[in-house]
Each structure stands twice: as C-alpha cells, then as structure tokens.
C-alpha positions in Angstrom: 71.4 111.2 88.8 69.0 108.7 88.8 65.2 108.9 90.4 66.1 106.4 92.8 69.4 107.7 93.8 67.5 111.3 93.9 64.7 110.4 95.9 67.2 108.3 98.2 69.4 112.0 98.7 66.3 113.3 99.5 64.9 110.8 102.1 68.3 110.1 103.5 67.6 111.7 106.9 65.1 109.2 107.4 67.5 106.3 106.5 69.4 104.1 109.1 73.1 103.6 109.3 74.4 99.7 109.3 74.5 97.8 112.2 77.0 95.3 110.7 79.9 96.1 108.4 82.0 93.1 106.5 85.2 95.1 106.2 87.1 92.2 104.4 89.0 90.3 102.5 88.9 90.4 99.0 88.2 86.8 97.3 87.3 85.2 100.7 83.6 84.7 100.4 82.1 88.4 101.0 79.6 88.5 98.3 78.3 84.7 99.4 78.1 85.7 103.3 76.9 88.9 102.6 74.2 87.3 100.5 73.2 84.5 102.9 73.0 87.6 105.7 70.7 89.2 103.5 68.5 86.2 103.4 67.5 86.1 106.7 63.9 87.7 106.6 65.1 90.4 110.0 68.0 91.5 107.4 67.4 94.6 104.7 70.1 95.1 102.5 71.8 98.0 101.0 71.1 99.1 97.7 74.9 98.5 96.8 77.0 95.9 98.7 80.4 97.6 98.2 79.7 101.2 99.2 83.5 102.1 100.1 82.5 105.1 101.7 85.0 104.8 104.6 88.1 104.1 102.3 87.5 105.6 99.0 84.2 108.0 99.0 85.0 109.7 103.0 84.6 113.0 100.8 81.0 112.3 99.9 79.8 112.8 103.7 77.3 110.7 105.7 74.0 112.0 104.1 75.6 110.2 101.0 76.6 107.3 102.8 73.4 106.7 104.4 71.3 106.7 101.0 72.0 103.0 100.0 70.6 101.9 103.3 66.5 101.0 104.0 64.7 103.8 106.2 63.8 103.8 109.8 59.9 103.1 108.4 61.0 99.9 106.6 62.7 98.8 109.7 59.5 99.8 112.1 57.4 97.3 109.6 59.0 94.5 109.7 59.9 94.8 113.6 56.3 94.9 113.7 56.0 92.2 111.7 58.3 89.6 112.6 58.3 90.9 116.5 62.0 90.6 116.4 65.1 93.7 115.4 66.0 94.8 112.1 69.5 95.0 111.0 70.7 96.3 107.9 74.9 96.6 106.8 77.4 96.4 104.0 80.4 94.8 102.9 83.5 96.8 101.5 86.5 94.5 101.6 88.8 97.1 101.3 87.7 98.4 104.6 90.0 95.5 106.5 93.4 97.8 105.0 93.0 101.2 105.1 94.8 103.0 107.3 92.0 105.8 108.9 89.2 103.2 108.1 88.3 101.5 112.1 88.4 105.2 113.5 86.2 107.0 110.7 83.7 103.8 110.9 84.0 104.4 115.2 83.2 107.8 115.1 80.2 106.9 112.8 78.9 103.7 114.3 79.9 102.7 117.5 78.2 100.3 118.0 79.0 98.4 115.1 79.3 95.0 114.6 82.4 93.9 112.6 82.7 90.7 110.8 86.3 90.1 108.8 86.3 86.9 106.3 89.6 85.6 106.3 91.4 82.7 103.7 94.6 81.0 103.5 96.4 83.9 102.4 98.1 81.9 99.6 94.8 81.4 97.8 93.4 84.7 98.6 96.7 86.3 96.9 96.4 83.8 93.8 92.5 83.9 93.4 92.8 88.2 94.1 95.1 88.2 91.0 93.2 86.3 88.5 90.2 88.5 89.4 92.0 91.0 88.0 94.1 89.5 85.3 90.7 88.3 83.7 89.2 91.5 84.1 91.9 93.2 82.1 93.1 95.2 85.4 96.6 93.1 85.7 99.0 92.5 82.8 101.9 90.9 84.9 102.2 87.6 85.8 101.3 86.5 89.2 105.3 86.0 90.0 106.1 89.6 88.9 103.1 91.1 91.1 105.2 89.0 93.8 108.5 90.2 93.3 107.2 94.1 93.4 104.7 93.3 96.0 106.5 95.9 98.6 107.3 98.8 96.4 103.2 98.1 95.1 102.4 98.3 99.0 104.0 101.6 99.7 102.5 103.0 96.7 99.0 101.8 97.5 99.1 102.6 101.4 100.4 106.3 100.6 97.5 106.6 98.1 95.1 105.7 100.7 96.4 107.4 103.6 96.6 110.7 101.3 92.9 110.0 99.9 94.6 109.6 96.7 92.5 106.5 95.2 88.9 107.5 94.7 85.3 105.3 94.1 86.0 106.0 90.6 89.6 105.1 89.9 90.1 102.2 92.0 90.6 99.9 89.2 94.0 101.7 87.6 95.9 100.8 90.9 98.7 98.4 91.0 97.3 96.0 93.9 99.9 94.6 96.3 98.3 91.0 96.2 100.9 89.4 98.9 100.6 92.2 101.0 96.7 92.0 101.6 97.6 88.1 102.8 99.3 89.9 106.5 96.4 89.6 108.3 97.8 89.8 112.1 99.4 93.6 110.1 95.7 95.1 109.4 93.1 93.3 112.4 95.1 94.5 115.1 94.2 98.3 114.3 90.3 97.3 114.2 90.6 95.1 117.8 92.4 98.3 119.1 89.5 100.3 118.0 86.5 98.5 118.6 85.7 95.7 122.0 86.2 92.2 121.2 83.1 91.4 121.4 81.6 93.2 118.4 84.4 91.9 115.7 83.6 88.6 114.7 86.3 86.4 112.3 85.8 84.0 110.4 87.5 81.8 107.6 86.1 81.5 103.8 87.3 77.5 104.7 84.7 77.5 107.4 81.8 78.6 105.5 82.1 76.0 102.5 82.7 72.8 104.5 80.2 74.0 107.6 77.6 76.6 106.1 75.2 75.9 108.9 77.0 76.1 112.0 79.0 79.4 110.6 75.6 81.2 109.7 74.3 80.3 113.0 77.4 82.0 115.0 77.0 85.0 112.4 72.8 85.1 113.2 74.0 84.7 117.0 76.4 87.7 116.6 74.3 90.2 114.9 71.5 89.5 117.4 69.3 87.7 114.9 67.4 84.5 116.0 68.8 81.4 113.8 67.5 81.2 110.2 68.1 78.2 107.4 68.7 80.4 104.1 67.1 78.6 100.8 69.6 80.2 98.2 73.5 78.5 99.0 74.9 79.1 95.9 78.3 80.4 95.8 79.1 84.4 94.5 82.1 85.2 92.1 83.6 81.9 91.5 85.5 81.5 88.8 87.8 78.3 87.3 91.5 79.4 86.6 95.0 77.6 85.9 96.8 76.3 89.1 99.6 78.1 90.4 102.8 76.8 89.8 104.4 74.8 93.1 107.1 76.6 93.3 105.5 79.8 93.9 103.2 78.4 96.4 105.8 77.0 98.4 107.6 80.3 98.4 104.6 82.0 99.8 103.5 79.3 102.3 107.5 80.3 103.7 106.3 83.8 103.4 103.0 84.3 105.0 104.1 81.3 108.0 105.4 83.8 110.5 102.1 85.8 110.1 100.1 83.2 110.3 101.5 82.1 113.4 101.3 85.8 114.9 97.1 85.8 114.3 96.6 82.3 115.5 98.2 83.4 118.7 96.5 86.6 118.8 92.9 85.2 118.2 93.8 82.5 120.4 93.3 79.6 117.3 94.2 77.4 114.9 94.0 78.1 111.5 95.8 75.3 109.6 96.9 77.1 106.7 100.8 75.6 106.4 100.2 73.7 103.1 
C-alpha cells in the first residue's frame, strides 16, 4: 500500500461521502462532465473517478470507500472561503446496471444526488466496443458481439448479481454492448429508489452542442452557484472506422421501442431514430 492510500485508511473517518454520484453510461461523456464538475472552484474531487465500490468492490466496506474522498477539514476551508457549500462525488458508469447498485448507494447516501449521461444507444454500443477492441479486451467483431448480445447479458447480470466480477477482473468479461443501450430497462430501478428530484438525465448530445446551458442545469442541481469552467476539452475520444449501415439500421429497429418507452417515461424527446 501506498503512503497516500495508507494515510487515507487512516484518516478515513474524517472523510466525507459524495454528495453527487454519475452512475452512467459508459462512452457517453462521463470523464468530460465529471471533469468540468470538478472545475468548479465549490467542487473537490475524488482521488479516483471510477471507484466502483457499489458494483464491483461492496466487499471492501465503507471505510474503504470513503478514502478517495477530501475530508470534512478541506470542505470547512473552502466553505469558509468561498462562503458557499462544498460538494464532492464520483463517477462509476457501471453503477447505472447493476442490479443491488440504487439500494446499496440509498442505504449509504440518501441524500444523493444522481446524475445519468445518456447517448443514442447506437453510438454508445459502437463507440463501447471499440474501446475495448483497441484495448485488446474484445477479439470479435462488432456484429458477432451483437448476435450473442443476450446470452453475454445473462452471463454478465448473474456475475453481478452473485458478486462474481470484482475491481480487479472486470476487464476479462464478455460485455453485452447492445444490452447496456435499454436505458428505460436500468433507470426505472434508480427513479423507484430515489425522489425525482435528486436524479438528473442528461444526453452526451446535449453537452457537445450546448456545454453552457447543460453545466448550468448540472451547477443548479447540485446546489452550486453557476461557474464558466476554463478547460472544455473533451476526455477519451478516440477516431475509429464507421460502422457498417447495415448494422446500424438493424439496431436503430432494435433499440426504437425502448427509446420510445424512456421518452414517455421522462416525459421528452430524445431524437435518436437515425
């Protein structure tokens, strides 16, 4: 263990728990909005951005947990400093998909605010797979990962409802890339678990063509007084080959019903048909 890590077990009683948690999606932007949060001069980070303690590290307890995060002195300082309240969170995009996640994080944190990124669920799918096709974690092709998208779901969903997958072997799953795009199938669990009003959604779509006005609303959420941020640039983005048209039709068909479902449960448009 390292002396940071050490004297953070040590001084973790003193440490605060996060007041906001990004619980998804993968490849929708929740590096970049997590950065921009951080920006804001009322925001302290945690030492890690993906702590995954509520879907992959529960074992680890909440002494461990609450290591990565600043300490209630850091928080008194700047309070007193900037005469306005300190917030601190995460963002583990797994969080959004696991089955026990929104009740372990409720018995936790309460209070917490909840902020999901979402994307048109074909990108996410496409962009999700390259990730790991250029990281040497996928050796199928995209079409393949498609075709055993629901016998890669039931595997991955048993794993993490058994506390099967752990921090350290994530990367040797087989990652159900379709799967992840049912939105309306995973937020309904968190808006059954938390009020309305502290779950905030937003689209990766959004945030590129309106940065300004979607920080704002995220500021306005977490209780934060508006900010401009002075670092825009983008996290994790990465050029790849297009995908072929006629998978992308075949997954526009696919995901249309669900995308439909979650516009008429968040009560909006989402104009992801094409």
């Amino acid at each position: 263990m390292s002396l940071d890590r050490t004297l953070r077990t040590i001084t973790s009683f003193f440490r605060l728990k996060p007041d906001f948690i990004i619980i998804g999606y993968h490849k929708c932007g929740t590096t970049s909005l997590y950065d921009y949060i951080c920006q804001h001069p009322n925001v302290g980070h945690a030492s890690r951005k993906e702590i995954h303690y509520f879907d992959l590290a529960y074992w680890r307890g909440p002494g461990w947990y609450r290591t990565y995060f600043p300490t209630i002195f850091t928080k008194k300082k700047i309070e007193k400093k900037t005469k306005h309240r300190f917030t601190t969170g995460e963002a583990s995009p797994l969080y959004v998909i696991h089955p026990f996640a929104p009740q372990r994080i409720h018995k936790l944190i309460p209070n917490v605010k909840i902020i999901i990124l979402l994307r048109n669920p074909v990108d996410r799918a496409y962009s999700h797979y390259q990730h790991a096709y250029l990281a040497d974690q996928e050796f199928a092709s995209f079409e393949e990962t498609i075709n055993e998208d629901d016998d890669r779901w039931n595997v991955f969903i048993k794993q993490l409802s058994n506390d099967e997958i752990h921090d350290y072997d994530v990367k040797y799953i087989k990652t159900p890339y379709r799967s992840f795009g049912k939105y309306i199938d995973h937020i309904k669990l968190w808006y059954e678990t938390f009020p309305k009003d502290q779950i905030l959604v937003l689209k990766l779509e959004d945030l590129e063509s309106n940065l300004h006005d979607t920080l704002k609303q995220t500021f306005l959420f977490l209780g934060l007084p508006n900010f401009t941020i002075k670092n825009t640039e983008k996290k994790n983005v990465r050029e790849y080959d297009k995908m072929e048209a006629k998978t992308r039709n075949l997954l526009l068909d696919y995901y249309r019903p669900y995308n439909k479902k979650l516009e008429e449960f968040l009560e909006r448009q989402l104009n992801w048909n094409q």
